[in-house]
DOMIDREN-670237 format. One record per residue (C-alpha): residue in one letter; residue number from 1; x, y, z. Coordinates in pm, whole numbers. Layout:
N
+----+-----+--------+--------+--------+
: aa :   i :     c1 :     c2 :     c3 :
+----+-----+--------+--------+--------+
:  A : NUM :      X :      Y :      Z :
...
+----+-----+--------+--------+--------+
//
This chain:
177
+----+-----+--------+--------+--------+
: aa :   i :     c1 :     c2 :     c3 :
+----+-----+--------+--------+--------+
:  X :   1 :   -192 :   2721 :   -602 :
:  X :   2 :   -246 :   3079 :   -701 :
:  X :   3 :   -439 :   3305 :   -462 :
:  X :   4 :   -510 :   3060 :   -211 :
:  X :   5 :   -722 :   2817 :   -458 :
:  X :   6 :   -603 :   2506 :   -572 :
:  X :   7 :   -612 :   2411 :   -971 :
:  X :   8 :   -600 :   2147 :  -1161 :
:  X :   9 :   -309 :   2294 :  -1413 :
:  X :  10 :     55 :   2218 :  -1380 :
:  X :  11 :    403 :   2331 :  -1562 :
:  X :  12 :    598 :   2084 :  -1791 :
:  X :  13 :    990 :   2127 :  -1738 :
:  X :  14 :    934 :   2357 :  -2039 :
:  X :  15 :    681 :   2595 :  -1898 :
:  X :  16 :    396 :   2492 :  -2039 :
:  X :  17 :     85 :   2431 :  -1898 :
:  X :  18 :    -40 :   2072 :  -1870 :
:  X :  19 :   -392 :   1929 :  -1713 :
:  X :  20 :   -369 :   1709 :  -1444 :
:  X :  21 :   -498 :   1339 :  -1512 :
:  X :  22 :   -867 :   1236 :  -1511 :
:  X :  23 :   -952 :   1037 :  -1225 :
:  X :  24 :   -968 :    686 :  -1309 :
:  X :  25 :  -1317 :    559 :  -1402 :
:  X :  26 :  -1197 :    219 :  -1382 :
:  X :  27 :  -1097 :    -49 :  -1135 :
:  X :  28 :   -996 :   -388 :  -1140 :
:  X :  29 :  -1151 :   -710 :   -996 :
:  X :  30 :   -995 :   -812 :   -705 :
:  X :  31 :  -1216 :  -1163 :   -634 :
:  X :  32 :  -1440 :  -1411 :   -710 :
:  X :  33 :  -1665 :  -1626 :   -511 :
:  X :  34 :  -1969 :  -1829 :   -494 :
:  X :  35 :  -2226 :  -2057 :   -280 :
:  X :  36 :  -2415 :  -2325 :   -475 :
:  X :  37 :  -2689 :  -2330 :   -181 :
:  X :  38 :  -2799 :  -2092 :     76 :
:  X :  39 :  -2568 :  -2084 :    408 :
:  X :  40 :  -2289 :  -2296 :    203 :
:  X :  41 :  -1967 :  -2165 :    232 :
:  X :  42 :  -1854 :  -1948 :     23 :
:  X :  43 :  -1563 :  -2064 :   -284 :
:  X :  44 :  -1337 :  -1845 :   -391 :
:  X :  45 :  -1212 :  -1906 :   -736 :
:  X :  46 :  -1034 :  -1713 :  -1013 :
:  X :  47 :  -1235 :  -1714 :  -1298 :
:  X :  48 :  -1585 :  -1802 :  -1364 :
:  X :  49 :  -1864 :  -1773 :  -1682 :
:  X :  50 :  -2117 :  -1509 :  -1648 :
:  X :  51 :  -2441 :  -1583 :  -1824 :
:  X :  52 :  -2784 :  -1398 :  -1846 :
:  X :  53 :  -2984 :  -1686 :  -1753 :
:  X :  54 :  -2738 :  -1793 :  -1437 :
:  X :  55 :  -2542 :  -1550 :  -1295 :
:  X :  56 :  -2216 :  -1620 :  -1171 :
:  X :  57 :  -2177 :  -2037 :  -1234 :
:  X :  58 :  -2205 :  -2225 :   -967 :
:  X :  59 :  -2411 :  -1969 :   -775 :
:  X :  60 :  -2762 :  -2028 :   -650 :
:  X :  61 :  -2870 :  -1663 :   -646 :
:  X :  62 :  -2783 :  -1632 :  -1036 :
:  X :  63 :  -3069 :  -1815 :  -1166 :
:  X :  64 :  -3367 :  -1570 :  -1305 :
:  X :  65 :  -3693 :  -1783 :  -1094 :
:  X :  66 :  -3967 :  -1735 :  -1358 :
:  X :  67 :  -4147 :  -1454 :  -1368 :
:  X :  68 :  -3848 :  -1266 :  -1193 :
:  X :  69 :  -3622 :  -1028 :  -1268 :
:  X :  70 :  -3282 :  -1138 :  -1226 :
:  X :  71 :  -3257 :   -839 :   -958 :
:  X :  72 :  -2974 :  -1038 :   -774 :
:  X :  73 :  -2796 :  -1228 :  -1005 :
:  X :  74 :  -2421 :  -1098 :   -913 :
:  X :  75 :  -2336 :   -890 :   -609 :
:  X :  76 :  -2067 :   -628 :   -569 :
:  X :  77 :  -1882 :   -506 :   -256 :
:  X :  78 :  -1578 :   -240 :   -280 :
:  X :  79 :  -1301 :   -304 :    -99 :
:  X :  80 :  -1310 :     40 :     59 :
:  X :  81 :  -1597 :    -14 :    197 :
:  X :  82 :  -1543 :   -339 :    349 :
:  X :  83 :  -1194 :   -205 :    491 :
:  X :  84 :  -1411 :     53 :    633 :
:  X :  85 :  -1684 :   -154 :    771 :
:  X :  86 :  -1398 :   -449 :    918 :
:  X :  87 :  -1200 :   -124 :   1151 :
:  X :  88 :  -1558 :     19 :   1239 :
:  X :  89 :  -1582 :   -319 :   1387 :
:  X :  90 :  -1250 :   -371 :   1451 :
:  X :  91 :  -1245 :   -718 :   1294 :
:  X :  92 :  -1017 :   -793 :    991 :
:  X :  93 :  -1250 :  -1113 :    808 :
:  X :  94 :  -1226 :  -1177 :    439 :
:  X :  95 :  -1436 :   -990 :    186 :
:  X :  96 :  -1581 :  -1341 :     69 :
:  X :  97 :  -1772 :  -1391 :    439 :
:  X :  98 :  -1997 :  -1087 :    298 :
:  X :  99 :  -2147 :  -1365 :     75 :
:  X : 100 :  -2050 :  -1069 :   -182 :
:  X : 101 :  -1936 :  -1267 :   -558 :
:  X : 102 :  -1721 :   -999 :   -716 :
:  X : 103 :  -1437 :   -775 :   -490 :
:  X : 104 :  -1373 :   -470 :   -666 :
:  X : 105 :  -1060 :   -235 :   -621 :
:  X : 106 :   -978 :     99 :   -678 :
:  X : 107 :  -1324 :    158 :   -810 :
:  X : 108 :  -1654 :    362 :   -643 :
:  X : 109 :  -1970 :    145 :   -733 :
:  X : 110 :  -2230 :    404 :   -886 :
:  X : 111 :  -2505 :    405 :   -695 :
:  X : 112 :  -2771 :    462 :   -960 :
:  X : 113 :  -3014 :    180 :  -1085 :
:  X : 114 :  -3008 :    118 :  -1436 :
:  X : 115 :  -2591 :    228 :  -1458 :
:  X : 116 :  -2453 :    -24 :  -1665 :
:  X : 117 :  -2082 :   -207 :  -1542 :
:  X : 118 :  -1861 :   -341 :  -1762 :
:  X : 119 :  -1579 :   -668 :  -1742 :
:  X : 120 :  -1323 :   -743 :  -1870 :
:  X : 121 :  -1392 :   -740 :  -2279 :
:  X : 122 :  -1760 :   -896 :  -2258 :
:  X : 123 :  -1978 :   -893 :  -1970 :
:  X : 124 :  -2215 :   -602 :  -1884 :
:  X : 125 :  -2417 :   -601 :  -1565 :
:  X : 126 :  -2656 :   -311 :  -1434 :
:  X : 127 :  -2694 :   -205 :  -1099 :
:  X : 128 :  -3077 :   -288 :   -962 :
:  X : 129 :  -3023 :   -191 :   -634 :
:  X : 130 :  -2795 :   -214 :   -297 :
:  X : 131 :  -2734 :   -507 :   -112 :
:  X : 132 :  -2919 :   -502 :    169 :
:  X : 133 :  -2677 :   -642 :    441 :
:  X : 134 :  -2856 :   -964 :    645 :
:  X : 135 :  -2842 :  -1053 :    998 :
:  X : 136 :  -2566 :  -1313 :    956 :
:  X : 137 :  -2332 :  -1038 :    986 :
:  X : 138 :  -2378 :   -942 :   1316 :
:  X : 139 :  -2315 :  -1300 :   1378 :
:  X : 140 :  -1976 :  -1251 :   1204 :
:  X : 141 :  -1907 :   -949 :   1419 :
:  X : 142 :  -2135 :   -716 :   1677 :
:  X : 143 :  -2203 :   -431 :   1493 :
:  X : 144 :  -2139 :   -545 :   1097 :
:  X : 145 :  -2481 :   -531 :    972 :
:  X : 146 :  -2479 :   -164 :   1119 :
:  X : 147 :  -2106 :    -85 :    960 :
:  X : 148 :  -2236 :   -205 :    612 :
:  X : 149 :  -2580 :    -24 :    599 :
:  X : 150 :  -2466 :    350 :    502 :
:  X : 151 :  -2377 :    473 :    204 :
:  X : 152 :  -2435 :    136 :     -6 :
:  X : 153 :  -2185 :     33 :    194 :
:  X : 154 :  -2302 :   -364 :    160 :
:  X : 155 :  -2212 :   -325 :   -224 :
:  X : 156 :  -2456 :   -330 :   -507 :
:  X : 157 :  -2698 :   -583 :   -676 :
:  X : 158 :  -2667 :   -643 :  -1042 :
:  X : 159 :  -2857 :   -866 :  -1318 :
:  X : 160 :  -2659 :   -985 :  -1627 :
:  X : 161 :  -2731 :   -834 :  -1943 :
:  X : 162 :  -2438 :   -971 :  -2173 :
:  X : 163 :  -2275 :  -1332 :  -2025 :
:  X : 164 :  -1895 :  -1416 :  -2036 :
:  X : 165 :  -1555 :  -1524 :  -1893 :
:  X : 166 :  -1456 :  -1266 :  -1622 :
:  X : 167 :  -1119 :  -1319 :  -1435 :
:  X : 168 :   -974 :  -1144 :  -1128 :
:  X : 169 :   -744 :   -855 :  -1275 :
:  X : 170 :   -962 :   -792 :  -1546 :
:  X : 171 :  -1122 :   -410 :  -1591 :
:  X : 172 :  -1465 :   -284 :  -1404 :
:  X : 173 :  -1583 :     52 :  -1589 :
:  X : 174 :  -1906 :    216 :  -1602 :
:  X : 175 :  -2073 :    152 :  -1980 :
:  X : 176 :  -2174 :    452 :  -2132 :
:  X : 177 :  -2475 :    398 :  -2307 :
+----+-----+--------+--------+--------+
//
């Protein structure tokens, strides 16, 4: 600190002046999960194929309907937010009841259609929108669709643009273009 502002710039043990580290740009994937109907439970699993023309495998909202656009074919939800959301409620229920396929941690979702996300070494999604949270979670706890509507707080829609394996523990990063 030097006159009351804070910098970014620190000392090695040999004097010298040394930037502080970038924020990380990347995060990991914490889950995975998936409903092969509408209102089916939700399974989590550890890896799954990605593909352009299905989603997330084994997931009914993955499939492009013709003449759509694939707007929803993989959801997002930060665990951040969904911390946040479960002690606004003051609930603790698993990420996977958001009906949500991918957890991510330690990574914002940008909240910018058209940003591209990247997995792991092969799969690119881009963001289409935010997931609009549904009624159902009120019936999970009072309050919940409320606690995930700010902020993109319900987590982001994606469609697939390049298909592949994805695992949890593999890298989310934004794809520069």
């Amino acid at each position: 600190m030097t006159d009351g502002v804070s910098t970014a710039l620190d000392t090695n043990e040999e004097g010298a002046v040394a930037q502080a580290p970038a924020p990380t740009m990347a995060g990991t994937i914490a889950g995975i999960a998936r409903h092969p109907r509408a209102k089916a439970p939700m399974e989590v699993i550890d890896d799954v194929e990605i593909t352009i023309e299905a989603g997330l495998h084994g997931d009914f909202r993955g499939r492009v309907k013709p003449g759509g656009k694939g707007r929803r074919q993989v959801t997002l939800l930060e665990r951040g937010d969904w911390d946040a959301a479960m002690a606004e409620v003051g609930r603790d229920i698993p990420w996977y009841e958001r009906r949500a396929n991918l957890l991510v941690d330690g990574f914002d979702l940008p909240q910018i259609p058209g940003t591209r996300l990247r997995i792991g070494a092969d799969v690119v999604l881009e963001v289409t929108r935010h997931t609009d949270p549904c009624d159902r979670m009120d019936a999970l706890a009072p309050g919940l669709f409320a606690a995930l509507t700010p902020d993109w707080r319900g987590g982001a829609c994606t469609r697939v643009l390049m298909g592949g394996r994805i695992a949890v523990g593999d890298e989310i990063r934004i794809e520069e273009p």
